[in-house]
C-alpha positions in Angstrom: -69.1 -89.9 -17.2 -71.9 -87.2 -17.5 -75.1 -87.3 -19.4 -76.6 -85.0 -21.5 -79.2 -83.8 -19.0 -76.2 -82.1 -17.3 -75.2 -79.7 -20.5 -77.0 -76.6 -20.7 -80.5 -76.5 -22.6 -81.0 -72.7 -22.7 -77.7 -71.1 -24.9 -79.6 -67.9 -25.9 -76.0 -66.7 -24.5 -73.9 -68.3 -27.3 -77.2 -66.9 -29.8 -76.8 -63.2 -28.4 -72.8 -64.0 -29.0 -73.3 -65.2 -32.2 -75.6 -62.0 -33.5 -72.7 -59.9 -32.3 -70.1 -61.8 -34.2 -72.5 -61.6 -37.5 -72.3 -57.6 -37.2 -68.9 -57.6 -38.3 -69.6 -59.2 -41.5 -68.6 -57.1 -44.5 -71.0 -57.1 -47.5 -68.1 -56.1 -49.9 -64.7 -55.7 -49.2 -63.3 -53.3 -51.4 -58.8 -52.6 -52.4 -59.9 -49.2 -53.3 -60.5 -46.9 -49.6 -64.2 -45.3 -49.7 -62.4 -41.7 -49.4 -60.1 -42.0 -52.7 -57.3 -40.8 -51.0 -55.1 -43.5 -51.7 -55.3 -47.5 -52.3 -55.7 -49.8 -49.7 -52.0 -51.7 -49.4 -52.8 -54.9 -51.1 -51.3 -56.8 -47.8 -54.2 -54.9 -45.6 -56.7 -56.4 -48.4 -55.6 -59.9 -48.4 -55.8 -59.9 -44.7 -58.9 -58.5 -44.8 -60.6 -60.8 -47.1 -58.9 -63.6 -45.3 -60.7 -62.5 -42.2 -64.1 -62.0 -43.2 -63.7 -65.6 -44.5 -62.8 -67.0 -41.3 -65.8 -64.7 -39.8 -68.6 -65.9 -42.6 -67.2 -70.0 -41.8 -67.4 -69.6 -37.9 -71.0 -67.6 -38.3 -72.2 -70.4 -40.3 -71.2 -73.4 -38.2 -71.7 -71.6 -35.4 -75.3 -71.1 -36.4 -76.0 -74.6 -37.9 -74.3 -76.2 -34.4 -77.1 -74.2 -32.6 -79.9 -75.2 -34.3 -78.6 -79.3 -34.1 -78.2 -78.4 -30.3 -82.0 -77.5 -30.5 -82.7 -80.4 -31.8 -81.3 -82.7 -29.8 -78.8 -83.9 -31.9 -76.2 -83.4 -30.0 -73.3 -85.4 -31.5 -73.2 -83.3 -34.7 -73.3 -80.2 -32.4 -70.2 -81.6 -30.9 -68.8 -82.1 -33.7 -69.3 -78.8 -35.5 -68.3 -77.1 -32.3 -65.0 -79.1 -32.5 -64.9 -77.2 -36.5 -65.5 -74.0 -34.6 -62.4 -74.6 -32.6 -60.3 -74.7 -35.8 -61.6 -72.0 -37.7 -61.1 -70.0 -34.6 -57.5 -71.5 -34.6 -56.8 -70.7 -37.9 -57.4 -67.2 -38.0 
């Protein structure tokens, strides 16, 4: 069995990955297309919206899991990494 000094301390990696992933949050999401051409297909919008959920969920665990892996609390990071997992499976 390993300990915890074996686990990585330093995970400005999964930080840098995690800024990346918050870029591709949407402030609105919108069924009408920004160039009034035509309506976005209401199948497009739900999938949308569905996604943008799943992104604003993982971004938020994601974030709270690093700052309980700061903090030494590493059994709640473990725990919202495993929540990660099936957000990430879900979408």
């Amino acid at each position: 069995m390993s300990s915890l000094s074996s686990f990585p301390s330093d995970i400005s990696e999964a930080e840098q990955k995690l800024h990346e992933l918050s870029n591709l949050k949407k402030q609105c999401i919108t069924a009408i297309n920004p160039d009034n051409k035509d309506d976005i297909p209401k199948i497009v919008w739900k999938y949308d919206v569905f996604m943008q959920a799943c992104i604003y969920r993982f971004t938020d665990i994601a974030s709270v899991a690093i700052d309980a892996w700061k903090q030494s609390k590493h059994v709640p990071a473990a725990i919202l990494a495993r929540s990660m997992m099936e957000t990430a499976s879900a979408s």
